[in-house]
ROSE-642554 format. One record per atom (N, C-alpha, C, CB): residue in three letters; residue number from 1; atom name; x, y, z. Coordinates in Angstrom, 1 decimal. Glycine has a CB too. Layout:
BEGIN
@code:ALA	pos:NUM	site:CA	u:X	v:Y	w:Z
...
END
This chain:
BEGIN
@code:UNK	pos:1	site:N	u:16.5	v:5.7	w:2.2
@code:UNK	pos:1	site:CA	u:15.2	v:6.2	w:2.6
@code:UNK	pos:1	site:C	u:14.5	v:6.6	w:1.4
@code:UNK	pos:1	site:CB	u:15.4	v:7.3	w:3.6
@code:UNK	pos:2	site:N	u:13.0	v:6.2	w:1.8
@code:UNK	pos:2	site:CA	u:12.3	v:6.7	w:0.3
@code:UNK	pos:2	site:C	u:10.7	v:7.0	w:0.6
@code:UNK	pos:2	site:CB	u:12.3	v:5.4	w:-0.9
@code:UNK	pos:3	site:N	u:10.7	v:7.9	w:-0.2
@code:UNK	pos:3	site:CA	u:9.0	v:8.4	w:0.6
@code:UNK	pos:3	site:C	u:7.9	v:8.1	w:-0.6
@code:UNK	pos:3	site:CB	u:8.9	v:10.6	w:1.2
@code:UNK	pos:4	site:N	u:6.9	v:7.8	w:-0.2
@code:UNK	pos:4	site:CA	u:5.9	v:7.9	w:-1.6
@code:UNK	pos:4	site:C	u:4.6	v:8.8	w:-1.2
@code:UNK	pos:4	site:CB	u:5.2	v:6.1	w:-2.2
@code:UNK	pos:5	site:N	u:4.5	v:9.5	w:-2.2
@code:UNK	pos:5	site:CA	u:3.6	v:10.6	w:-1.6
@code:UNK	pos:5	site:C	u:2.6	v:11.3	w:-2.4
@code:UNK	pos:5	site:CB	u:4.3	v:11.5	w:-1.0
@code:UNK	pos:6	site:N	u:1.0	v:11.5	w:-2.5
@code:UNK	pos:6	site:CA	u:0.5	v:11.9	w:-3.6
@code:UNK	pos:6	site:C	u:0.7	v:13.0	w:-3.9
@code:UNK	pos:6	site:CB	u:-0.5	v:11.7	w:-3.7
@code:UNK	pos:7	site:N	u:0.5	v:13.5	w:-5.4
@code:UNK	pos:7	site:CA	u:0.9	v:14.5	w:-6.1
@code:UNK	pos:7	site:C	u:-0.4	v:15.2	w:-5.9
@code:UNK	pos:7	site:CB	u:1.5	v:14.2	w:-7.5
@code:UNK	pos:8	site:N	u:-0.9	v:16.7	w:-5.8
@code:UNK	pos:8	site:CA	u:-2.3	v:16.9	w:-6.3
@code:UNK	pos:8	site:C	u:-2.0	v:16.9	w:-8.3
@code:UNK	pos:8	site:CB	u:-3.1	v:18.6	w:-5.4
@code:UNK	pos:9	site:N	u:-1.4	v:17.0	w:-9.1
@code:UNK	pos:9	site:CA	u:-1.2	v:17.1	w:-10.3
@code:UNK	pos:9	site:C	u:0.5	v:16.5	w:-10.6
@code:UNK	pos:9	site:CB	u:-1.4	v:18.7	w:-10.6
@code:UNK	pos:10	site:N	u:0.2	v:16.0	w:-12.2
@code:UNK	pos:10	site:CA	u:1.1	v:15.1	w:-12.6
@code:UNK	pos:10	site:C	u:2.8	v:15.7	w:-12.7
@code:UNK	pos:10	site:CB	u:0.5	v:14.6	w:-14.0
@code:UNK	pos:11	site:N	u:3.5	v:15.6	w:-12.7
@code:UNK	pos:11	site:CA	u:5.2	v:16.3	w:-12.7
@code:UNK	pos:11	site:C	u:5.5	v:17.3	w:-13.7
@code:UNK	pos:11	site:CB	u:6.5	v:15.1	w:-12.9
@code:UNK	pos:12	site:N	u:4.5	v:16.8	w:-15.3
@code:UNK	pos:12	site:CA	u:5.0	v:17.2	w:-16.2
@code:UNK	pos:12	site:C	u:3.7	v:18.0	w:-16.4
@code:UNK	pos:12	site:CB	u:5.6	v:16.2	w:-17.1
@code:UNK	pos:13	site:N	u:2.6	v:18.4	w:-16.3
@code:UNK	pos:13	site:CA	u:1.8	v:19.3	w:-16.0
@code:UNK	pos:13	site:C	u:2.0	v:20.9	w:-16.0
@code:UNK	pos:13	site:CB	u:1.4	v:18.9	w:-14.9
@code:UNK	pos:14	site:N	u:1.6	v:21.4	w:-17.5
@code:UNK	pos:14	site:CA	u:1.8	v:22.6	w:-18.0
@code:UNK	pos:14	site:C	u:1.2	v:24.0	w:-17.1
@code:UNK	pos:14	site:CB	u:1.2	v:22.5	w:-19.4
@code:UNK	pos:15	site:N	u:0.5	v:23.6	w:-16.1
@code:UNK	pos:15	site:CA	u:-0.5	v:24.5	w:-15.2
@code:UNK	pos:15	site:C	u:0.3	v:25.4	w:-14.7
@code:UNK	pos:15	site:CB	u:-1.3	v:23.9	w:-14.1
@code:UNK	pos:16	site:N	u:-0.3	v:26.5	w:-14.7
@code:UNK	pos:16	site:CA	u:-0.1	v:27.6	w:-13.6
@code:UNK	pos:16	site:C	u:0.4	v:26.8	w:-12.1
@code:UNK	pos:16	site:CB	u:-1.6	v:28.6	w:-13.3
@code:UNK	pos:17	site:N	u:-0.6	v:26.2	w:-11.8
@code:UNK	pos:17	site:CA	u:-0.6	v:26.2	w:-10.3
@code:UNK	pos:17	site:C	u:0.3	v:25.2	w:-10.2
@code:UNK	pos:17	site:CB	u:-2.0	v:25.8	w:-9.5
@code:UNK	pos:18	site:N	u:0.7	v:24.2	w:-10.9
@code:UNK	pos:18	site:CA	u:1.4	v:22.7	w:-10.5
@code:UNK	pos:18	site:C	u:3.0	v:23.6	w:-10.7
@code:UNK	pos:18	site:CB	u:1.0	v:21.0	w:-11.9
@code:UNK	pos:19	site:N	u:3.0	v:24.6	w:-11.5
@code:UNK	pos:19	site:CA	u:4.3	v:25.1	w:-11.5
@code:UNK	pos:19	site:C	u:5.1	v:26.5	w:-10.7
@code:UNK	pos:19	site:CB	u:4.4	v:25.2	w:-12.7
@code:UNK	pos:20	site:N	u:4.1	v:27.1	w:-9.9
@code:UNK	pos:20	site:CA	u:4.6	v:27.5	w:-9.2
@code:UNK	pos:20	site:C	u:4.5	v:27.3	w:-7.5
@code:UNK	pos:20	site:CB	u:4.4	v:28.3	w:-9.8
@code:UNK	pos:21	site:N	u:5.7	v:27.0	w:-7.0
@code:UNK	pos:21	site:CA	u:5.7	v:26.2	w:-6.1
@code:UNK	pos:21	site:C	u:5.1	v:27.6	w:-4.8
@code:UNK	pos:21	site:CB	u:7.5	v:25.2	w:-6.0
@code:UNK	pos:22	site:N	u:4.6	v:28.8	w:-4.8
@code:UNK	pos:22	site:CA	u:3.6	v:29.8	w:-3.7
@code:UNK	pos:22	site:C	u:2.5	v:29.0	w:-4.2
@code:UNK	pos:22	site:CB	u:3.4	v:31.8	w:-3.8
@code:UNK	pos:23	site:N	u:2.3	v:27.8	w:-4.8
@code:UNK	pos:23	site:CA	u:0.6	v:28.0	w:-5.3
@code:UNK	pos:23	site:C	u:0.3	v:26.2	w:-4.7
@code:UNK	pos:23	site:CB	u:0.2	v:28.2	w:-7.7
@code:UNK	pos:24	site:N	u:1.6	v:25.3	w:-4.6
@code:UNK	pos:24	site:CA	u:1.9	v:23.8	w:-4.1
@code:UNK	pos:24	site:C	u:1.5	v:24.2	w:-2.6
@code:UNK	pos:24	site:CB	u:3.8	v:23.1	w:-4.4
@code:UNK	pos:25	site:N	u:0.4	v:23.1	w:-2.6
@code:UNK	pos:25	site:CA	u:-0.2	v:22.4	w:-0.8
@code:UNK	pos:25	site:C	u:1.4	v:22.1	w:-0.1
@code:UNK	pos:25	site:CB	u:-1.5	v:20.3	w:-1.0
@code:UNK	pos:26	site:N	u:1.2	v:22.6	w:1.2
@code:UNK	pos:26	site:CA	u:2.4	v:22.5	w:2.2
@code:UNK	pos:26	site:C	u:1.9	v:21.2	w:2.7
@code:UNK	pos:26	site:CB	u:2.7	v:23.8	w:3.5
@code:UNK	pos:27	site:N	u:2.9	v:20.3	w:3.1
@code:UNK	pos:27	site:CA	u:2.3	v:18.9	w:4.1
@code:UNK	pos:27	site:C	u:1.6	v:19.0	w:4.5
@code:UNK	pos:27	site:CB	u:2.8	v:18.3	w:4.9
@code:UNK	pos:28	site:N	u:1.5	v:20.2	w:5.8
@code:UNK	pos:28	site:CA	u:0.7	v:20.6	w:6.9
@code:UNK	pos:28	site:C	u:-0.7	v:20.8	w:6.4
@code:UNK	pos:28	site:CB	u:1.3	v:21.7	w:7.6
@code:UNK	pos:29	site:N	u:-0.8	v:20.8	w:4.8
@code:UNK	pos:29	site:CA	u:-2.1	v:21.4	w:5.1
@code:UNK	pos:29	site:C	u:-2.9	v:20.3	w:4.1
@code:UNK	pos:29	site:CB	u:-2.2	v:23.3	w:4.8
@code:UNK	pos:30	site:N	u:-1.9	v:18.9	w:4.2
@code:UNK	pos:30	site:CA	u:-2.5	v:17.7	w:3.5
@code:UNK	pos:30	site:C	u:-2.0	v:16.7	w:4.0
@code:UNK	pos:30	site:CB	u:-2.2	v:17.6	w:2.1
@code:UNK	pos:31	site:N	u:-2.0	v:16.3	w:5.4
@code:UNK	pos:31	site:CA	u:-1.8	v:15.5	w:6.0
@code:UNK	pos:31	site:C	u:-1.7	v:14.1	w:5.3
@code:UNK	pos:31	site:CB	u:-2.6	v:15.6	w:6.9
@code:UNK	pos:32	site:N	u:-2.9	v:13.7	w:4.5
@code:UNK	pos:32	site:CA	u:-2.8	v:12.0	w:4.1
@code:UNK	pos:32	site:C	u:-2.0	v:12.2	w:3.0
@code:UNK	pos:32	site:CB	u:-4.2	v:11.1	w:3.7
@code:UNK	pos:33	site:N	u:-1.8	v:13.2	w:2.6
@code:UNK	pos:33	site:CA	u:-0.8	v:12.9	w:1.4
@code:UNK	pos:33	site:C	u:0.9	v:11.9	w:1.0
@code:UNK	pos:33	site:CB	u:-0.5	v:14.3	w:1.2
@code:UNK	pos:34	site:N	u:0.9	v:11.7	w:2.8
@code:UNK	pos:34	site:CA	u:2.2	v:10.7	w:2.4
@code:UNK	pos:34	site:C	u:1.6	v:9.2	w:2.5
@code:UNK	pos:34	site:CB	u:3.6	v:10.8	w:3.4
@code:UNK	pos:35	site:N	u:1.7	v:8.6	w:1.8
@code:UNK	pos:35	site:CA	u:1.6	v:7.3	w:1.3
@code:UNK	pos:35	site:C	u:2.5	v:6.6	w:2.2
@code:UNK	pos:35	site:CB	u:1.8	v:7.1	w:-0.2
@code:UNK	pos:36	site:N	u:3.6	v:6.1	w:1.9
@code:UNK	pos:36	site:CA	u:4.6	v:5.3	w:2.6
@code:UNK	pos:36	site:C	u:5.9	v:6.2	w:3.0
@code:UNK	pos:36	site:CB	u:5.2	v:4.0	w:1.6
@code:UNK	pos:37	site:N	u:6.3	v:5.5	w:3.8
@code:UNK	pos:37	site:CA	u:8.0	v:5.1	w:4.0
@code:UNK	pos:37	site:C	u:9.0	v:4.3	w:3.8
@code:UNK	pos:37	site:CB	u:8.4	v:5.0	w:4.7
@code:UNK	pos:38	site:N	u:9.9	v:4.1	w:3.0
@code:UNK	pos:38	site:CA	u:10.6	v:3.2	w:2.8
@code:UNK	pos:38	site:C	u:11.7	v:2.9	w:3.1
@code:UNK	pos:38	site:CB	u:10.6	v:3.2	w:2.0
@code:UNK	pos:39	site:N	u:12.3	v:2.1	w:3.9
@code:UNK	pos:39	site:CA	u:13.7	v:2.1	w:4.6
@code:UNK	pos:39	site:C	u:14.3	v:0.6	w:5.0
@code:UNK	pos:39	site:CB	u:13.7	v:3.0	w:5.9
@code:UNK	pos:40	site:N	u:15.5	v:0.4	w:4.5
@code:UNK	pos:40	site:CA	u:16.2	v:-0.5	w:4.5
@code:UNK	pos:40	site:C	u:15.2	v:-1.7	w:3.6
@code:UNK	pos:40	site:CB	u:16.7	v:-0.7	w:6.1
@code:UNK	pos:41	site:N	u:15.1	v:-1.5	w:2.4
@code:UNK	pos:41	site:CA	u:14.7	v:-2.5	w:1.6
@code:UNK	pos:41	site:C	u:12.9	v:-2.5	w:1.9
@code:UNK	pos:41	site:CB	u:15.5	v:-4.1	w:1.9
@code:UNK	pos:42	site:N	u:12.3	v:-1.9	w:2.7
@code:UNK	pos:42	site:CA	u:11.0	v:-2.6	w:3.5
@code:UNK	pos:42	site:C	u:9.8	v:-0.8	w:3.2
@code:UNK	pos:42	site:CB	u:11.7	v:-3.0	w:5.9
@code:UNK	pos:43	site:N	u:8.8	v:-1.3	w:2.5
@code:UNK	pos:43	site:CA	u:7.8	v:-0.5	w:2.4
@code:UNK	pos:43	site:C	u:7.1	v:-0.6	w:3.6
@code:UNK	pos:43	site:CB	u:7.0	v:-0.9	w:1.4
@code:UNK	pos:44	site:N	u:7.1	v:0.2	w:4.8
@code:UNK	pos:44	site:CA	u:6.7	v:-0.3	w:6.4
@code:UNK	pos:44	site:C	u:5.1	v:-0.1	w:6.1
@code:UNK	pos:44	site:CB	u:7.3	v:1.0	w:7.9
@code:UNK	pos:45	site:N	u:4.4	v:0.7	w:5.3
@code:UNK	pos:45	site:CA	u:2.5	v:0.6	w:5.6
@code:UNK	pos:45	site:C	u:2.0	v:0.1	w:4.1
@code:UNK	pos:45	site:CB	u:1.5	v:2.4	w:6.0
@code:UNK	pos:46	site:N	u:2.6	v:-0.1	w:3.1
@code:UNK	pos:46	site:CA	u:2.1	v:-1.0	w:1.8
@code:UNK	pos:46	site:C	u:2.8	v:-2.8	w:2.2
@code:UNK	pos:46	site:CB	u:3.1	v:-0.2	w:-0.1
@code:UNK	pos:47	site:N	u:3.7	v:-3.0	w:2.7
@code:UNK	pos:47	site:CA	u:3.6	v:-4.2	w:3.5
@code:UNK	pos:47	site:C	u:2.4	v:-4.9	w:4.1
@code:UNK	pos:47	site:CB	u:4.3	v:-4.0	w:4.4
@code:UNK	pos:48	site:N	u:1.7	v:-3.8	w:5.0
@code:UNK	pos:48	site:CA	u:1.1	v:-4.5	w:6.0
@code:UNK	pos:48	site:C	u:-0.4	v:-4.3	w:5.3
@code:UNK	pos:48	site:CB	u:1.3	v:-3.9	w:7.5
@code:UNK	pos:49	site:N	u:-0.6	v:-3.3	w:4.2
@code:UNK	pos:49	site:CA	u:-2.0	v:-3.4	w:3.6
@code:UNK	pos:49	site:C	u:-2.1	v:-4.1	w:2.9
@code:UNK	pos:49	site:CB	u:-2.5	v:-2.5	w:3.2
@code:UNK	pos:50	site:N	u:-1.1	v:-4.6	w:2.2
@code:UNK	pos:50	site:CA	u:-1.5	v:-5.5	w:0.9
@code:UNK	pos:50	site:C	u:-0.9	v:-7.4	w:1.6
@code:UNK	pos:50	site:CB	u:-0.3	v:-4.8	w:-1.0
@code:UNK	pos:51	site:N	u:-0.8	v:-7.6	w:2.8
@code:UNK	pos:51	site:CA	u:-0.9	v:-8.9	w:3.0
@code:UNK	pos:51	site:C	u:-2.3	v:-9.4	w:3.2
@code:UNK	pos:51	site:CB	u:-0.2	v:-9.2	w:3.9
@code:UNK	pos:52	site:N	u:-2.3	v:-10.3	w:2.7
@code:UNK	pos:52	site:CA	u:-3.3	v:-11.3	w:1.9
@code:UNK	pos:52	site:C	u:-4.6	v:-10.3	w:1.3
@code:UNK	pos:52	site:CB	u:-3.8	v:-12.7	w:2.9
@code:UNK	pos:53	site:N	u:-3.6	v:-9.3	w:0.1
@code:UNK	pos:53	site:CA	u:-5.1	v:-8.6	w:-0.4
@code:UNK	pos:53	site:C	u:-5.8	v:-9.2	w:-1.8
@code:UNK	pos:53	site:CB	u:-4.9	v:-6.8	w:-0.8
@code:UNK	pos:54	site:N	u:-5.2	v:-10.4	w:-1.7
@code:UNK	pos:54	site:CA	u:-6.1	v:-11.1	w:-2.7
@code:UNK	pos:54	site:C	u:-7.1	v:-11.7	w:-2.1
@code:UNK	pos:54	site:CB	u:-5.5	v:-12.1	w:-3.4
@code:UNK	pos:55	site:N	u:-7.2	v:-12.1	w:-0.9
@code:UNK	pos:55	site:CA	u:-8.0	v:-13.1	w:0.1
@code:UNK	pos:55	site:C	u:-9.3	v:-12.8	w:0.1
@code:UNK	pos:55	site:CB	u:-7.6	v:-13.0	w:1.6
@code:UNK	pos:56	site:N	u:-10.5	v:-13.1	w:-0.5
@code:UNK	pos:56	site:CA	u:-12.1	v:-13.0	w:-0.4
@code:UNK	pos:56	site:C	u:-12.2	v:-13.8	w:1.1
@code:UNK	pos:56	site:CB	u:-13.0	v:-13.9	w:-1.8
@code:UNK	pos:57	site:N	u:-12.5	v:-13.0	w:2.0
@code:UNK	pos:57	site:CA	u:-12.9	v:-13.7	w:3.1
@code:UNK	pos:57	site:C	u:-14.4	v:-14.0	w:2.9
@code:UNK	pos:57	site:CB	u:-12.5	v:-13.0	w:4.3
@code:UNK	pos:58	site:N	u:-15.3	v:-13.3	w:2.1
@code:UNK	pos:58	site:CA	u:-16.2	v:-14.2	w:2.1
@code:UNK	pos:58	site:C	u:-16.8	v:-15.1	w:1.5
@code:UNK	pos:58	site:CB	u:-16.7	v:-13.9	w:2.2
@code:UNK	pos:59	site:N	u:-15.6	v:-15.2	w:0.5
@code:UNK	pos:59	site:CA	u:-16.0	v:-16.4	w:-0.1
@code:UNK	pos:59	site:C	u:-15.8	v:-17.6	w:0.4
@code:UNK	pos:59	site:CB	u:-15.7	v:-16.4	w:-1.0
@code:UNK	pos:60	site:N	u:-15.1	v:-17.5	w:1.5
@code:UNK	pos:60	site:CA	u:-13.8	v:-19.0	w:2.5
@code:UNK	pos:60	site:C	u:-15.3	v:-18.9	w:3.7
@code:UNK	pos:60	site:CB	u:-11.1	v:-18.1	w:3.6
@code:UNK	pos:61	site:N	u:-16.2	v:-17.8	w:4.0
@code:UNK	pos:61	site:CA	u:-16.6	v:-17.9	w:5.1
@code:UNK	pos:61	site:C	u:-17.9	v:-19.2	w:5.4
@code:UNK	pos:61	site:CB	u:-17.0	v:-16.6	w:5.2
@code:UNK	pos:62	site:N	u:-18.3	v:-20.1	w:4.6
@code:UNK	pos:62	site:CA	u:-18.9	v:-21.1	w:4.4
@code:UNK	pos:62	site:C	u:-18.0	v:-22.4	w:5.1
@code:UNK	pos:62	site:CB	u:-19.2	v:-21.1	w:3.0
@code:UNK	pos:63	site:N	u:-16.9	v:-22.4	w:4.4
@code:UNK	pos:63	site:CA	u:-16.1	v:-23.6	w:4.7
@code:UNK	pos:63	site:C	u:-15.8	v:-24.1	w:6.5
@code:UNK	pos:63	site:CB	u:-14.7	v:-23.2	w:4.0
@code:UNK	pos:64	site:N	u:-15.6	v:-25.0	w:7.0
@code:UNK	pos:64	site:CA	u:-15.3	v:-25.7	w:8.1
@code:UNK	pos:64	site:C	u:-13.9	v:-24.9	w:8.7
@code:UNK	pos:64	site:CB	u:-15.3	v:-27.3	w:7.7
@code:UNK	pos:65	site:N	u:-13.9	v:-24.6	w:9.6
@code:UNK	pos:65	site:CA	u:-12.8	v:-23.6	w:10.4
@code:UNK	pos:65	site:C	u:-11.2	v:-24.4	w:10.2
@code:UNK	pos:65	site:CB	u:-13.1	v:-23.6	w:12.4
@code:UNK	pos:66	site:N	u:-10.9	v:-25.3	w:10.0
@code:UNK	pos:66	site:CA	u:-9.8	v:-26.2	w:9.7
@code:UNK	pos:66	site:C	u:-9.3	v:-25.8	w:8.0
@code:UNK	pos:66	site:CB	u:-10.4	v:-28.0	w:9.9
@code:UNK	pos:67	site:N	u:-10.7	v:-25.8	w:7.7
@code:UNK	pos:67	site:CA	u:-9.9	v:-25.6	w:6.2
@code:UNK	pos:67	site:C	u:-9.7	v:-24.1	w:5.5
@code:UNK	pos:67	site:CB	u:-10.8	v:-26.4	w:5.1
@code:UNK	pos:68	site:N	u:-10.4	v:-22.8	w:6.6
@code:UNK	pos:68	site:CA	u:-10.0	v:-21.3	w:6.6
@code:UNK	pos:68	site:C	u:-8.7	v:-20.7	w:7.1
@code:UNK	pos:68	site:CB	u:-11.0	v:-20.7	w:7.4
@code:UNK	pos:69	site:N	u:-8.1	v:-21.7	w:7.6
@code:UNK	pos:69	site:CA	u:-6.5	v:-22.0	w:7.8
@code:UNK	pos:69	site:C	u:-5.8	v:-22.6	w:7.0
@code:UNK	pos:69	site:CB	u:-6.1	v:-22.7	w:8.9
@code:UNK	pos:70	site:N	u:-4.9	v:-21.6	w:7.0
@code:UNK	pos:70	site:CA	u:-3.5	v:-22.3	w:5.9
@code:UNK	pos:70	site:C	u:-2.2	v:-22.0	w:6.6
@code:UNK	pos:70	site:CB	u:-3.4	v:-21.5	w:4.0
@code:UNK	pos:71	site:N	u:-1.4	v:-23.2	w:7.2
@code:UNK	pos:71	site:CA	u:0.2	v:-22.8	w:7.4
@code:UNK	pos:71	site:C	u:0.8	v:-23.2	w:6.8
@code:UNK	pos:71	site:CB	u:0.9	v:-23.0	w:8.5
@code:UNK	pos:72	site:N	u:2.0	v:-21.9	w:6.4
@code:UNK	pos:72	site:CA	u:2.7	v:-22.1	w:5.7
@code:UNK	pos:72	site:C	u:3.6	v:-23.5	w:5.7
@code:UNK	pos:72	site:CB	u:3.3	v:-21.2	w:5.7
@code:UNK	pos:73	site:N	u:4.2	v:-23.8	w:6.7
@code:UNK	pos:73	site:CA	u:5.2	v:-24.9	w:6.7
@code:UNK	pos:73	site:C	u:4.4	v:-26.4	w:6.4
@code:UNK	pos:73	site:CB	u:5.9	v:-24.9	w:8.2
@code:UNK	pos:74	site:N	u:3.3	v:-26.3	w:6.2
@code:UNK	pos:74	site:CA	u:2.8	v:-27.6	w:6.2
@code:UNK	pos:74	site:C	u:1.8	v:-27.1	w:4.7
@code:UNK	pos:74	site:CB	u:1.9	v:-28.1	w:7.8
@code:UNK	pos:75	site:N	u:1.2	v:-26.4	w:4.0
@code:UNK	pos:75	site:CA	u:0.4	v:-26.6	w:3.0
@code:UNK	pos:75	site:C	u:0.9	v:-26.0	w:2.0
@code:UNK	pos:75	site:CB	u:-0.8	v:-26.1	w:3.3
@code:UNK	pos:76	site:N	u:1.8	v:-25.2	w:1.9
@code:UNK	pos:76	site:CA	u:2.4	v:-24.4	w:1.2
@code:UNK	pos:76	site:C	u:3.3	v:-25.1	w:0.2
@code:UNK	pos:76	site:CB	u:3.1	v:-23.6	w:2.1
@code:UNK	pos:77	site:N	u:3.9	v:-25.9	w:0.5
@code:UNK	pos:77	site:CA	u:5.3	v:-26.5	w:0.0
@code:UNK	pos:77	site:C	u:4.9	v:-27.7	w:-1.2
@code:UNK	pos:77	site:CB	u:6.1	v:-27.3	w:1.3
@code:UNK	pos:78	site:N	u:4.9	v:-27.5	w:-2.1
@code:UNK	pos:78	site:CA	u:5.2	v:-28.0	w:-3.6
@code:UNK	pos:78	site:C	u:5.9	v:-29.7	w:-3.8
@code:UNK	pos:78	site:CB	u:6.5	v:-26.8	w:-4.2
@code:UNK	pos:79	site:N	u:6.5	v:-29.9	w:-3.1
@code:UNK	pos:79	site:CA	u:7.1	v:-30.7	w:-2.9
@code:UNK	pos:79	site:C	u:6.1	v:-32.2	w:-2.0
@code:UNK	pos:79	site:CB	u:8.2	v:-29.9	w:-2.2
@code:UNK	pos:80	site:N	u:5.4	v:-32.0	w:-1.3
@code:UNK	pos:80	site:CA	u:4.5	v:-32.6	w:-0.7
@code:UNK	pos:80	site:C	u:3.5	v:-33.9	w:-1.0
@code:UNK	pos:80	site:CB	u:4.1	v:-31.8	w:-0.5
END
C-alpha cells in the first residue's frame, strides 16, 4: 500500500511551521490533499487521469469518425 499526497512545504524545509508538527494541516482540514492510492502494483486515480493524456482531441476533431478510432488489436501492431 502506498499513498501520494501533497506536502504544503518541502521535507527538508528549515521553517518553523514545516517543523513543528501543532503547526502541520490535519487531513480533515485539507481534504484534496491526497493525490492517489496505490495497491497491488496499480495507481487506482493517476491510472485513470493520465489515459490517453497525450490525445489533442481537437486536433482529431476535423477528421471522418472512422479514422477518430483506433483499436488496439487491429492498428496498433507493428508487425502489420
Amino acid at each position: 500500500l502506498a499513498v501520494i499526497y501533497e506536502a504544503p512545504d518541502a521535507a527538508d524545509a528549515a521553517l518553523y511551521a514545516a517543523r513543528c508538527r501543532c503547526l502541520r494541516p490535519r487531513w480533515r482540514d485539507r481534504p484534496g490533499a491526497l493525490l492517489d492510492v496505490g495497491f497491488l502494483g496499480r495507481w487506482w486515480v493517476l491510472e485513470r487521469r493520465l489515459r490517453d493524456c497525450d490525445v489533442n482531441e481537437e486536433e482529431f476533431a476535423a477528421l471522418p469518425e472512422p479514422l477518430r478510432r483506433v483499436r488496439p488489436r487491429r492498428h496498433l501492431r507493428s508487425h502489420h
